[in-house]
C-alpha positions as CSV (number, residue, x, y, z in Angstrom):
1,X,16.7,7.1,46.3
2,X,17.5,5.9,43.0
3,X,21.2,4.3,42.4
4,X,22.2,8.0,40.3
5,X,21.8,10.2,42.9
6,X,21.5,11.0,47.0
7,X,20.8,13.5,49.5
8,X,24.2,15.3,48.7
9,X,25.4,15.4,45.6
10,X,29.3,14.0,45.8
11,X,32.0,13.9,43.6
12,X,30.9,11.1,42.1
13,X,28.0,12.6,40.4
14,X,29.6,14.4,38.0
15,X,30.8,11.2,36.1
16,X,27.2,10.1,36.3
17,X,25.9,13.5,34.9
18,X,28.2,12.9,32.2
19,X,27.0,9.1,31.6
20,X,23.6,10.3,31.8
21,X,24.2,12.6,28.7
22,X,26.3,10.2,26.8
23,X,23.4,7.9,26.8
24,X,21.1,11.0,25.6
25,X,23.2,11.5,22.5
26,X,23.8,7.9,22.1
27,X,19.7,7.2,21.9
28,X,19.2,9.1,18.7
29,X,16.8,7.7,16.7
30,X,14.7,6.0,19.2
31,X,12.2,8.1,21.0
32,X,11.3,5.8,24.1
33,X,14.9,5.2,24.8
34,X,15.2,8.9,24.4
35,X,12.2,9.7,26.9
36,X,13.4,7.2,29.5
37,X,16.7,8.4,29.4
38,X,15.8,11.9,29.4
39,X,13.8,10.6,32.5
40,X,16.5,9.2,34.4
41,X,18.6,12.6,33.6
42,X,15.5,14.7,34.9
43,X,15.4,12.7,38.2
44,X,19.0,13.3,38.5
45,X,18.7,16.9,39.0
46,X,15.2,16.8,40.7
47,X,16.6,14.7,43.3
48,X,13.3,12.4,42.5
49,X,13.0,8.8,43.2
50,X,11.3,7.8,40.0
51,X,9.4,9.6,37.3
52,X,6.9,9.5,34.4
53,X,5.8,10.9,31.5
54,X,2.0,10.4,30.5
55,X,0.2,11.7,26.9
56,X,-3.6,11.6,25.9
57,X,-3.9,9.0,23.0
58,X,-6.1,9.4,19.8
59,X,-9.3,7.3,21.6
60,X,-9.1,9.7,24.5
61,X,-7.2,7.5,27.3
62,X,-4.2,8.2,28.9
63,X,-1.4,6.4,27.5
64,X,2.6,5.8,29.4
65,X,5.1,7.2,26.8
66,X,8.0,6.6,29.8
67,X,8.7,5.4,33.2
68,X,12.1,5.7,35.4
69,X,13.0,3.1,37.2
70,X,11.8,0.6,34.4
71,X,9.2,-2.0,35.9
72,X,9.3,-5.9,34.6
73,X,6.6,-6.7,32.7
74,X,3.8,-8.4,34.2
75,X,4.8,-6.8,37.7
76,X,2.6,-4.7,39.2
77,X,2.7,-0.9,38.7
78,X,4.0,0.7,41.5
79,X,1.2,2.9,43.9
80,X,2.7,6.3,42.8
81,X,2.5,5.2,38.8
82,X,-1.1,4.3,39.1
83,X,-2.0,7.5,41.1
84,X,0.0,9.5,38.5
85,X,-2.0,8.0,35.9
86,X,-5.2,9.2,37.7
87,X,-4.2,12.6,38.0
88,X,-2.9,13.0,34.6
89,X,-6.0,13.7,32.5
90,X,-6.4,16.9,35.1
91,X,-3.5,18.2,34.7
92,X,-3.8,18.1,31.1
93,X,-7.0,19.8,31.2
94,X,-5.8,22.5,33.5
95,X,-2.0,22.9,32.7
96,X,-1.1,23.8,35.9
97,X,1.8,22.2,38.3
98,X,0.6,20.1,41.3
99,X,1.9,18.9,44.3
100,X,0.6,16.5,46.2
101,X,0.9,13.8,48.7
102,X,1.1,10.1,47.7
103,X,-1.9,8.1,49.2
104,X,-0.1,5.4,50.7
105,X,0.9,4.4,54.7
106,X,4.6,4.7,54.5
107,X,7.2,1.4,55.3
108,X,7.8,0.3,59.0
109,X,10.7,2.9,60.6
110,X,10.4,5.1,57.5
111,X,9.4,8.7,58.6
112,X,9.6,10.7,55.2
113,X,6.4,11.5,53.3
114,X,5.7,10.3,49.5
115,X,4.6,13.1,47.6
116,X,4.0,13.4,43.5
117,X,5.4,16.5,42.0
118,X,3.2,16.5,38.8
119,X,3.6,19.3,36.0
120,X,2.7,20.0,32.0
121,X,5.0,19.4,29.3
122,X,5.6,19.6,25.8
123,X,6.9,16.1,23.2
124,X,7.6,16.8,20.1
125,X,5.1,14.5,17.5
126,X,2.5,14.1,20.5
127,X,1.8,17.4,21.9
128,X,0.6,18.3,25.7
129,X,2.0,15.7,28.2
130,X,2.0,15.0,31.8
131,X,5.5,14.9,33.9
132,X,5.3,13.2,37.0
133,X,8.1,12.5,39.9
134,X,8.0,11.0,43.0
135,X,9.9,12.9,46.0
136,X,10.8,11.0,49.1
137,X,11.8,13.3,51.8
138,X,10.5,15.2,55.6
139,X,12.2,18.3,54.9
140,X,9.8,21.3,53.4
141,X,12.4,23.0,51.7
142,X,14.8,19.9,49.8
143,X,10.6,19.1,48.3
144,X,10.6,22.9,47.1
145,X,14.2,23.0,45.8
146,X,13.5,19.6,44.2
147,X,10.2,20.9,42.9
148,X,11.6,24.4,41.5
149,X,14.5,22.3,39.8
150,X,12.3,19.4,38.3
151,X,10.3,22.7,36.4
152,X,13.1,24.3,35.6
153,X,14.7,20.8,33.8
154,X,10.8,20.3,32.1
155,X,10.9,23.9,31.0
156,X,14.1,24.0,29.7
157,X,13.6,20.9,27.9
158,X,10.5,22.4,25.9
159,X,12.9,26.2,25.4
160,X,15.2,23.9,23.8
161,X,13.2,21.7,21.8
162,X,11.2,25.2,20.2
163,X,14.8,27.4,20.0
164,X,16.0,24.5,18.0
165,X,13.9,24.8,15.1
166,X,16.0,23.6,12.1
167,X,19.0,23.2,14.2
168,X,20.3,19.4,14.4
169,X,19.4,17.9,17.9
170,X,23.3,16.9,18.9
171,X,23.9,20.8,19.2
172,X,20.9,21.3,21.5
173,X,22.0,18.4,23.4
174,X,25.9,19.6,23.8
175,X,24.4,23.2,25.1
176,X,22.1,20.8,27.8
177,X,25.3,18.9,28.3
178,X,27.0,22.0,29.3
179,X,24.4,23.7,31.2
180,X,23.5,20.8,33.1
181,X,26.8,19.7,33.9
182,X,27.1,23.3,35.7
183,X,24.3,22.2,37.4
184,X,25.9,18.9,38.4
185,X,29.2,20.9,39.6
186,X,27.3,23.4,41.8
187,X,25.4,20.5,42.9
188,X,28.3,18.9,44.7
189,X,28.4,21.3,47.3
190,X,26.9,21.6,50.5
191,X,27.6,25.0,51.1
192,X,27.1,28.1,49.8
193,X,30.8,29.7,49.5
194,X,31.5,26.1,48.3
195,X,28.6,25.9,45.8
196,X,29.5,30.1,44.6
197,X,32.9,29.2,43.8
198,X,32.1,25.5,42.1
199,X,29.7,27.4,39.7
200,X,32.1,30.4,38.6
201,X,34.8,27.7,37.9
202,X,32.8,26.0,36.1
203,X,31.2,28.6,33.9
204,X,34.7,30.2,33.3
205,X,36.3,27.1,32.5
206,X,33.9,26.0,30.6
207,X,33.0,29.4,28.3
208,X,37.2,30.0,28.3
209,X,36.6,33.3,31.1
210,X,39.4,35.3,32.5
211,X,37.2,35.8,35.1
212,X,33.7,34.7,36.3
213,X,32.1,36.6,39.4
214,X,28.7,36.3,41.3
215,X,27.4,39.0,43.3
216,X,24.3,38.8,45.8
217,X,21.6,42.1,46.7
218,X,22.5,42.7,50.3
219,X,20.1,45.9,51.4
220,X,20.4,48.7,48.6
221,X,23.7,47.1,47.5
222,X,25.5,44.1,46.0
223,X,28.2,42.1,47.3
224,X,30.7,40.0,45.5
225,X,30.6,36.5,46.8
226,X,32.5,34.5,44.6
227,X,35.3,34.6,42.4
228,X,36.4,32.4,39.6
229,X,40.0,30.9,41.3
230,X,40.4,32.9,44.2
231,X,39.4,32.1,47.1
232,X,40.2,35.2,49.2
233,X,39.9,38.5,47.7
234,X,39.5,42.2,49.5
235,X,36.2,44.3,49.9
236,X,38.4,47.7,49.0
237,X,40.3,46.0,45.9
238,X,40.1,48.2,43.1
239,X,38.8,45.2,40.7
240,X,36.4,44.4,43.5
241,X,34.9,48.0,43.5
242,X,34.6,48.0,39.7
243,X,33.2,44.3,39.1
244,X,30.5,45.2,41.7
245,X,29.5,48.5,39.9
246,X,28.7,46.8,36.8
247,X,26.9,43.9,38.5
248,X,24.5,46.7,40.3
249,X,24.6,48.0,36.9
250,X,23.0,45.0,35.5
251,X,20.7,45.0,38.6
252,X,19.0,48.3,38.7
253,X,18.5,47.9,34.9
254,X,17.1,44.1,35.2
255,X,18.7,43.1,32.0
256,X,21.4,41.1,30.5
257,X,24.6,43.7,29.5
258,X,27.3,43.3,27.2
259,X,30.2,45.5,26.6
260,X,31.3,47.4,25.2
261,X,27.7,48.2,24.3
262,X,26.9,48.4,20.6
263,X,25.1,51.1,19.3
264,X,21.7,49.8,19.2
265,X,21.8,49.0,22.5
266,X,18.7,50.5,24.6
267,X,20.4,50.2,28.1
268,X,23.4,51.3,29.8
269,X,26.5,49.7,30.1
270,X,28.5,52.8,31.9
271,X,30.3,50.3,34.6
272,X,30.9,47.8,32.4
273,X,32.9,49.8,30.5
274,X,34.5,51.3,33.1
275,X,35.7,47.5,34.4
276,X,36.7,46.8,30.5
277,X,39.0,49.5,30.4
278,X,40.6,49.4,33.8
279,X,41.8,46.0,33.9
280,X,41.6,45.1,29.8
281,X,40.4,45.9,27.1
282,X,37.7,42.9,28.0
283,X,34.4,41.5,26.5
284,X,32.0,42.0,29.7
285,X,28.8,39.9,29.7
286,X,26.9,40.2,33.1
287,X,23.3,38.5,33.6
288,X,20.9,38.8,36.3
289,X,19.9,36.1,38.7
290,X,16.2,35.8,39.3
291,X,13.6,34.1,41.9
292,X,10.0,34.5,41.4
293,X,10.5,37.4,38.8
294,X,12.7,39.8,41.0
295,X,16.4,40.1,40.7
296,X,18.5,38.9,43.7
297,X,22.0,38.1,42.3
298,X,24.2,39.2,39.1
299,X,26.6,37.0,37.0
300,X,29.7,39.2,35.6
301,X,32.0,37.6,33.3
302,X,35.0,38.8,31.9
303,X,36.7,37.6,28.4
304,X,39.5,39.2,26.5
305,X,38.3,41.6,23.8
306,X,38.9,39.8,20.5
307,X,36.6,36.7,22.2
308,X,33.0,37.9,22.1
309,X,29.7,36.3,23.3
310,X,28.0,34.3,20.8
311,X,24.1,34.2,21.0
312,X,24.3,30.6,21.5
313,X,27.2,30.5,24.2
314,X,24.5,33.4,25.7
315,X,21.9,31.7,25.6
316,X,23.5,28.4,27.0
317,X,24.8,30.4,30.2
318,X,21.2,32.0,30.8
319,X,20.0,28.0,30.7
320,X,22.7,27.1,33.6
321,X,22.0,30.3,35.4
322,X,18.5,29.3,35.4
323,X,18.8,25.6,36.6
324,X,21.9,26.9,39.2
325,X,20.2,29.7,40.8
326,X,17.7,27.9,43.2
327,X,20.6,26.2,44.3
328,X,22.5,29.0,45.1
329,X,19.8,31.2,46.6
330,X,18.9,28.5,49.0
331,X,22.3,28.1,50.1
332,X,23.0,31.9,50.7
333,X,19.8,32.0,52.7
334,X,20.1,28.6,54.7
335,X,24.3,28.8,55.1
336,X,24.2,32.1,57.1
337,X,24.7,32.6,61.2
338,X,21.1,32.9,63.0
339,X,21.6,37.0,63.4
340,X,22.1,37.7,59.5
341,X,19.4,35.0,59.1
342,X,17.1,37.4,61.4
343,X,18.3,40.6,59.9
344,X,17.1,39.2,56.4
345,X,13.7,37.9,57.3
346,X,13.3,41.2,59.5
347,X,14.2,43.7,56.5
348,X,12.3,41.0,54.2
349,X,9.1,41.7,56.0
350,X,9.9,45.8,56.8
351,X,10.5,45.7,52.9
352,X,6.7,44.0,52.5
353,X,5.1,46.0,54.8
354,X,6.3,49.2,54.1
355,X,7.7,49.3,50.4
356,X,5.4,50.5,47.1
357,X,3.7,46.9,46.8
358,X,0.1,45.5,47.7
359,X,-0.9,49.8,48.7
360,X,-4.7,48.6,49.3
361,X,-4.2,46.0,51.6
362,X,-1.5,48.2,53.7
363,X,-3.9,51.1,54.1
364,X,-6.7,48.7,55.1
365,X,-4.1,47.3,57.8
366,X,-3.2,50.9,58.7
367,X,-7.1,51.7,59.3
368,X,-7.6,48.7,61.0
369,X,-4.5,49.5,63.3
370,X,-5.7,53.0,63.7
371,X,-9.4,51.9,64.4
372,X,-7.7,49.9,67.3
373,X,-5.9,51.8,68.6
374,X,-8.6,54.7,68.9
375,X,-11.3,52.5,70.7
376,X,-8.6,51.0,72.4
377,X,-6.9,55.1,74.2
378,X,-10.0,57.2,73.3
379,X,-12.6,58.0,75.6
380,X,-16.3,58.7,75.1
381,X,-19.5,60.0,77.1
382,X,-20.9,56.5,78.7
383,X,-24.5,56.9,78.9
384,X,-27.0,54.8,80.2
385,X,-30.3,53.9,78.2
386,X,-33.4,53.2,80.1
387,X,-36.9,53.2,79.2
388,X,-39.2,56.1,80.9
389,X,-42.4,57.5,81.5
390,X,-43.8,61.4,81.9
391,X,-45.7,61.6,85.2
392,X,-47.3,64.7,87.0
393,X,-45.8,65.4,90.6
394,X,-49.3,66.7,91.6
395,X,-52.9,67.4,89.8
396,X,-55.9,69.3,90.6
397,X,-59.4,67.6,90.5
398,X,-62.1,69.9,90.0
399,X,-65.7,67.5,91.4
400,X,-69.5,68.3,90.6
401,X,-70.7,70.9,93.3
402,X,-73.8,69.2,94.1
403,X,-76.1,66.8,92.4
404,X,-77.4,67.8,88.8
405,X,-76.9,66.8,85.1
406,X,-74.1,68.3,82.7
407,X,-75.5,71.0,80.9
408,X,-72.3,72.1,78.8
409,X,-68.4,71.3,78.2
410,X,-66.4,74.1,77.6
411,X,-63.1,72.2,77.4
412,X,-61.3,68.8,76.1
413,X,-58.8,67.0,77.4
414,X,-55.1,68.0,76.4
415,X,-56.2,72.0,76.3
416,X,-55.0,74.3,78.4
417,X,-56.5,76.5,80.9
418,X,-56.4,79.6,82.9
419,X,-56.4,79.4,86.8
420,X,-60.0,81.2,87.8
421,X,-61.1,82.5,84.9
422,X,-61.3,79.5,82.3
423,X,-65.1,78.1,82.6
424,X,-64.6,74.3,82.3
425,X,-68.2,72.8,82.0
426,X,-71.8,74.1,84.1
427,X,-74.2,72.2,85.3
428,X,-78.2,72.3,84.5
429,X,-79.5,74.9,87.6
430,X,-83.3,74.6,86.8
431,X,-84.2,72.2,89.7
432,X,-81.9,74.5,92.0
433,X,-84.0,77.2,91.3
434,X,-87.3,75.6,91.7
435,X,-86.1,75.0,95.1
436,X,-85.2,78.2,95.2
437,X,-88.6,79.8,94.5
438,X,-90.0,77.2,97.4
439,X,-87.9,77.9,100.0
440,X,-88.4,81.7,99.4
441,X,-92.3,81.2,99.7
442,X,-91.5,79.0,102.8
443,X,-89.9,81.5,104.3
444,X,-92.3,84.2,103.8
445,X,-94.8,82.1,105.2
446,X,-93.1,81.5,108.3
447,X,-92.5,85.4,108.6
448,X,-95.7,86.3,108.1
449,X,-96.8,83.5,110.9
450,X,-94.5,85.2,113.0
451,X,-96.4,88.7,112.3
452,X,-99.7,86.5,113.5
453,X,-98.6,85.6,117.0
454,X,-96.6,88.7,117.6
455,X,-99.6,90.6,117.1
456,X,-101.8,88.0,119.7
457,X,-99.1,88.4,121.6
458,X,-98.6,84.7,121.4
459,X,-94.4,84.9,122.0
460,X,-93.6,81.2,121.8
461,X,-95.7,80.9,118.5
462,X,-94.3,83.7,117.1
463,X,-90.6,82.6,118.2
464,X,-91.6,79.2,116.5
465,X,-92.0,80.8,113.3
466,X,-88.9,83.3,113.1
467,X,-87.2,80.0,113.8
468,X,-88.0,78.3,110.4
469,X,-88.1,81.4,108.9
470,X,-84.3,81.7,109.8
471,X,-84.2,78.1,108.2
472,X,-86.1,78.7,105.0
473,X,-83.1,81.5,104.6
474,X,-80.8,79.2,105.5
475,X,-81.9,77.2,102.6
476,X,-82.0,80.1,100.3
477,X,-78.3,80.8,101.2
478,X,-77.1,77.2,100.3
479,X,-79.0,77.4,97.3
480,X,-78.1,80.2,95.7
481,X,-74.4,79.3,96.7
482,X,-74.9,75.5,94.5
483,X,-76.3,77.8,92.0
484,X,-73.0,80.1,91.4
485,X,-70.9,77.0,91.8
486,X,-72.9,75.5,88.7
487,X,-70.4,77.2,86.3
488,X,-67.0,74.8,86.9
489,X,-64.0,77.1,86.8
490,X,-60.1,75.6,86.9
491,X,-58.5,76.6,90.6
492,X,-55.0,76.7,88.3
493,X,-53.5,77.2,85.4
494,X,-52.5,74.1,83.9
495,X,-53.3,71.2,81.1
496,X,-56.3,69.4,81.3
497,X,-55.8,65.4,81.5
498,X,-58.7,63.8,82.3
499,X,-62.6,65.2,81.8
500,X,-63.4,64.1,78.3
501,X,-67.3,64.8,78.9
502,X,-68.7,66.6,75.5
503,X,-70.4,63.3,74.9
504,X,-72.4,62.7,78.7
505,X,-74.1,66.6,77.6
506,X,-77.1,65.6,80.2
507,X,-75.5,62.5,82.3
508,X,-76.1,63.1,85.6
509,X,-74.1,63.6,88.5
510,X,-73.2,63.4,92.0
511,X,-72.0,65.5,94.7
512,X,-68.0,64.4,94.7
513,X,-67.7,63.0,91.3
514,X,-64.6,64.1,89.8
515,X,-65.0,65.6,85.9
516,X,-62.3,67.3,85.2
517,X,-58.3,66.8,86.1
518,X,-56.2,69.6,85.3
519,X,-51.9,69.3,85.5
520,X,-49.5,72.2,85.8
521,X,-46.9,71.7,83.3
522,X,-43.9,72.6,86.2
523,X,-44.8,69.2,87.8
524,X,-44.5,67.3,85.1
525,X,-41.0,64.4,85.8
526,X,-40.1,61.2,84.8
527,X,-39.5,57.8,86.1
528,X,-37.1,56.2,84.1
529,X,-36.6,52.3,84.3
530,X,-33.3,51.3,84.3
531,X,-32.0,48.3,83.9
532,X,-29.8,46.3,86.7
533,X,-26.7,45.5,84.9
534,X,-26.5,49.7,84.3
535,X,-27.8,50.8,87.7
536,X,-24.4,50.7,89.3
537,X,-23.5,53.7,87.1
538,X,-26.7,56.0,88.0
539,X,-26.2,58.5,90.8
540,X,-27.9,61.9,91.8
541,X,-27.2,64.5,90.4
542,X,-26.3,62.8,87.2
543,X,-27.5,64.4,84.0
544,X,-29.4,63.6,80.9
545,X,-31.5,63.7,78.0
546,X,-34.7,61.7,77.6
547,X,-36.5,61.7,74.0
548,X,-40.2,60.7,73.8
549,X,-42.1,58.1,71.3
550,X,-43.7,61.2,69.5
551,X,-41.2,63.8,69.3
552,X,-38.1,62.6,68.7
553,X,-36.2,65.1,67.6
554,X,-36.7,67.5,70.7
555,X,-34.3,66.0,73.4
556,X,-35.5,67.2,77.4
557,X,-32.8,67.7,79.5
558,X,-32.9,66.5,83.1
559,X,-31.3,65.3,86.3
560,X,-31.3,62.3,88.6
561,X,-33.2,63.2,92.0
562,X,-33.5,59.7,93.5
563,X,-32.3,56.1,92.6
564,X,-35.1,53.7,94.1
565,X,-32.7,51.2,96.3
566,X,-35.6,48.4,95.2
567,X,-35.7,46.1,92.2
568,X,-39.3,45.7,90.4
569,X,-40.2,43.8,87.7
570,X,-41.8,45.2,84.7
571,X,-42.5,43.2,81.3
572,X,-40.4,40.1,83.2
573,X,-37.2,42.4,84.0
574,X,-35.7,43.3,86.6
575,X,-35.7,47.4,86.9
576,X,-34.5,49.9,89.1
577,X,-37.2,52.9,88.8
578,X,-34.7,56.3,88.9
579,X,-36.9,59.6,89.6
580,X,-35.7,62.8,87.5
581,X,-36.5,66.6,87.1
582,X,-36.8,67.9,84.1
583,X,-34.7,70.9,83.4
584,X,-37.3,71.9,80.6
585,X,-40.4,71.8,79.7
586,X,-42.5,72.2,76.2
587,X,-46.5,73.0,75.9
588,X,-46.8,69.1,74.4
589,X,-45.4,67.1,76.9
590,X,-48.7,65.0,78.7
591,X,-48.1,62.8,81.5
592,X,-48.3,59.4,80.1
593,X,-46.0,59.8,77.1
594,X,-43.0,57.3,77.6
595,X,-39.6,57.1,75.4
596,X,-36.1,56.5,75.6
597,X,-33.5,58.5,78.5
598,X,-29.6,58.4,78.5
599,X,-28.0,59.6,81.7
600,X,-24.5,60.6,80.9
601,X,-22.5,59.0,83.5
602,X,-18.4,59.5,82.6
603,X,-16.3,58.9,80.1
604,X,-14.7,54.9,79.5
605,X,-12.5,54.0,76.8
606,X,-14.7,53.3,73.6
607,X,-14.2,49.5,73.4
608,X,-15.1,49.4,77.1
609,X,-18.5,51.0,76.0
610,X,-18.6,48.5,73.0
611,X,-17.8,45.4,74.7
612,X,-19.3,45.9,77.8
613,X,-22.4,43.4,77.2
614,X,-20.4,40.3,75.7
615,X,-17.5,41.1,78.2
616,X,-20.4,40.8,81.1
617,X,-22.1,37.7,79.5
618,X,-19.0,36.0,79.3
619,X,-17.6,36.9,82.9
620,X,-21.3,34.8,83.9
621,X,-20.7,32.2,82.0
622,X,-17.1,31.2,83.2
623,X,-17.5,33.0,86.6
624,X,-14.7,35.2,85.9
């Protein structure tokens, strides 16, 4: 720390506030006394162990217009100076504040981090300019309160320096003397009823008040906290009542009110003037407290009515509420027993998550939530996907009658036929019949041999020849039976799968060879292959749809008849084969046709049904 200040402001420090200024006023006339005393005020009320201010020069470098502590000459430039000077050209570019931590190993037993607090700023003659401060502390919020103040002092230096305008400098200065020796007198207290009641005195003594209160937003409401001189005051006090009326007056309005209200005034100033005429006649003047844009306190001051507020005595008090009011709000937050403290942050985030602010993002949250909570309660039809395949349960092979050569095809595969009636090819019957005509002339022959030895009375001769007359009919019989089976005629109604002969017109053929295969469409089922991690779930009776490759958009409906208790492996997986009956059938099915079946087998929660792979992968990679 720096011999002007510490970690707690004590009473001290308002005698040094007071040098500080003094040696402002008395610098006059020379700008880099000016600067580095202006420097030394600046890390008075930042709390900041040294500071800079750094300009871009005419040949483009950047140039040291004034450094707190002051360095010998010759001495090297302290660590933070020299990364302040590397920084400087970007925050001149981009004119935003920056905070960051100083690159360098801290001293042996010394726990608190370095940080540079770097941030634009205005000089009158030269232009843009870098401020830069070096912060030594551990503790998150004295670098934010430190930070906030240090922009505050920049800011208000640059407001001053433009309201001004032709004014002489030694009035600005006396208003900054004022406002920061409000500062200086909050300052030196630790706490916040302490720190309330240091910055009304001040501000009434200083501004000749009868009165100076500060009220804070607690829930839909504001609460007096301090008074100007009294130290104890009652909640149901009439004065009480009325002083926080105006202040929530001034709240709910967000502006600055003074009454009585002049005519051209464009808000109202109803409460004020209530509190004027009570306990007056009084000049009112109440101004609202702000962090990060939104109004969380109200300053109500009370004069008598001949003494009005002046613009510039206005506009000096706005300049100490400013600097004051981080002071004060980080007080009333940190100062407070652990339940309020809860209570606060609890309604602070009810207030985010529910209030009229950030709508998209809550309603994205609220889907989200919803979305969760649906696939986490809901339940949903589980089914099973397998791969399958059409198969017939039985089919009827119609074989060549006897030996011959296709003389005609009636039929080809995938039409359907009639049982006995539909003629499904014929063979060639011209050799039959040659045989035919020979075994008839063979057997009349042998009849009229018989005849011979009848009539010679040779008996055993003529026995002999009724015999192989007998088999000459014999043979007649066979052949004209080959002959009527030469037409090939379906034995059942049915779809015929296999006998795709229209191009062997006059191949020949064997006794036995099967031509033609013909399927019923009622035995038509389906093996479906089901995986192993889902064949725990399958049982019969189960129920399904199954959808094949070429018509999609009809869905069969089936049931399970039988689970096969044995694994096979198909296409290097593991698969149970599952046998169902189809509950329906359509004149396109074929055996053969294969497709995709879901067996509905209960309803699980919906993320169950969503997670169920990565759940299972990971339970056999950690053996869970």
């Amino acid at each position: 720390m720096n011999p002007v200040q510490n970690d707690q402001f004590g009473e001290h420090d308002s005698s040094t506030a007071s040098d500080l200024l003094q040696r402002l006023d008395r610098s006059d006339g020379n700008p880099a006394q000016f600067w580095a005393n202006m420097l030394a005020t600046l890390c008075f009320l930042g709390q900041a162990d040294g500071g800079s201010i750094f300009y871009s020069s005419q040949q483009g470098r950047v140039d040291v217009l004034a450094v707190y502590p002051e360095f010998e000459k010759g001495a090297t430039p302290p660590a933070w100076l020299l990364q302040s000077a590397e920084s400087a050209p970007h925050i001149l570019a981009k004119g935003t504040v920056v905070v960051k931590p100083l690159m360098d190993s801290p001293t042996h037993g010394h726990s608190a981090q370095k940080r540079l607090v770097m941030m634009p700023m205005k000089v009158p003659d030269i232009g843009k300019a870098v401020a830069a401060f070096l912060i030594v502390t551990d503790d998150k919020a004295i670098l934010e309160a430190s930070s906030m103040r240090l922009q505050l002092s920049v800011n208000m230096i640059g407001y001053i320096q433009a309201a001004l305008g032709q004014q002489t400098r030694q009035g600005g200065l006396k208003r900054l003397q004022q406002a920061m020796e409000t500062l200086s007198a909050t300052n030196s207290q630790g706490r916040f009823v302490g720190a309330a009641m240091a910055f009304c005195n001040e501000i009434a003594s200083r501004w000749q008040c009868e009165r100076a209160s500060v009220g804070f937003l607690e829930g839909k409401y504001v609460r007096l906290k301090a008074m100007s001189h009294t130290e104890d005051f009652g909640r149901k006090m009439k004065v009480v009542q009325d002083i926080e009326s105006a202040m929530e007056e001034c709240l709910d309005q967000d502006v600055e009110i003074l009454g009585p209200a002049s005519d051209q005034a464009t808000y109202v100033s109803r409460a004020a003037g209530e509190l004027s005429r009570r306990h007056g006649p009084l000049t009112i003047l109440s101004l609202p407290l702000r962090r990060d844009g939104e109004t969380v306190a109200v300053l109500t001051l009370e004069r008598q009515a001949g003494n009005t507020f002046n613009p510039e005595e206005i506009e000096t008090i706005r300049l100490a509420c400013e600097l004051c009011t981080a002071r004060l709000i980080n007080l009333y937050e940190h100062n407070r027993w652990i339940g309020a403290k809860i209570a606060s942050k609890t309604h602070n985030l009810m207030a985010g998550l529910l209030g009229p602010k950030h709508t998209l993002a809550k309603v994205i949250v609220v889907l989200f939530l919803a979305a969760l909570l649906f696939l986490i309660f809901a339940r949903g039809q589980f089914r099973a996907e397998a791969p399958f395949v059409l198969e017939a349960t039985y089919q009827q092979v119609v074989p060549a009658p006897f030996d011959g050569y296709i003389k005609g095809v009636e039929v080809e595969v995938g039409e359907e036929v009639e049982g006995n009636s539909s003629t499904l090819a014929t063979l060639d019957t011209a050799e039959l019949r040659l045989k035919l005509a020979a075994a008839k002339a063979e057997k009349a022959g042998y009849l009229k041999q018989a005849s011979a030895a009848m009539r010679d009375n040779e008996t055993a001769q003529a026995q002999i020849a009724q015999a192989n007359a007998d088999k000459a009919d014999a043979q007649i019989d066979l052949l004209n039976f080959q002959i009527s089976q030469s037409a090939l005629v379906s034995p059942m109604s049915g779809i015929v799968v296999k006998g795709d002969l229209k191009r062997q017109i006059g191949a020949p053929v064997k006794t036995g060879d099967i031509l033609f295969e013909v399927c019923p469409l009622e035995s038509l089922r389906a093996q479906l292959m089901v995986p192993e991690d889902l064949i725990l779930y399958i049982e019969t009776g189960d129920e399904g749809k199954l959808a094949t490759a070429s018509y999609p958009g009809k869905p069969i409906r089936f049931v399970v008849e039988r689970v096969n208790p044995m694994a096979e492996t198909i296409k290097q997986r593991n698969v149970f084969k599952v046998r169902v009956r189809l509950l329906e059938t359509f004149p396109w099915m074929r055996p053969g046709m294969e497709g995709v079946a879901k067996v509905s087998v209960g309803k699980r929660r919906y993320i169950w049904i969503w997670t169920r792979k990565v759940t299972n992968w990971i339970r056999m990679k950690l053996w869970l």
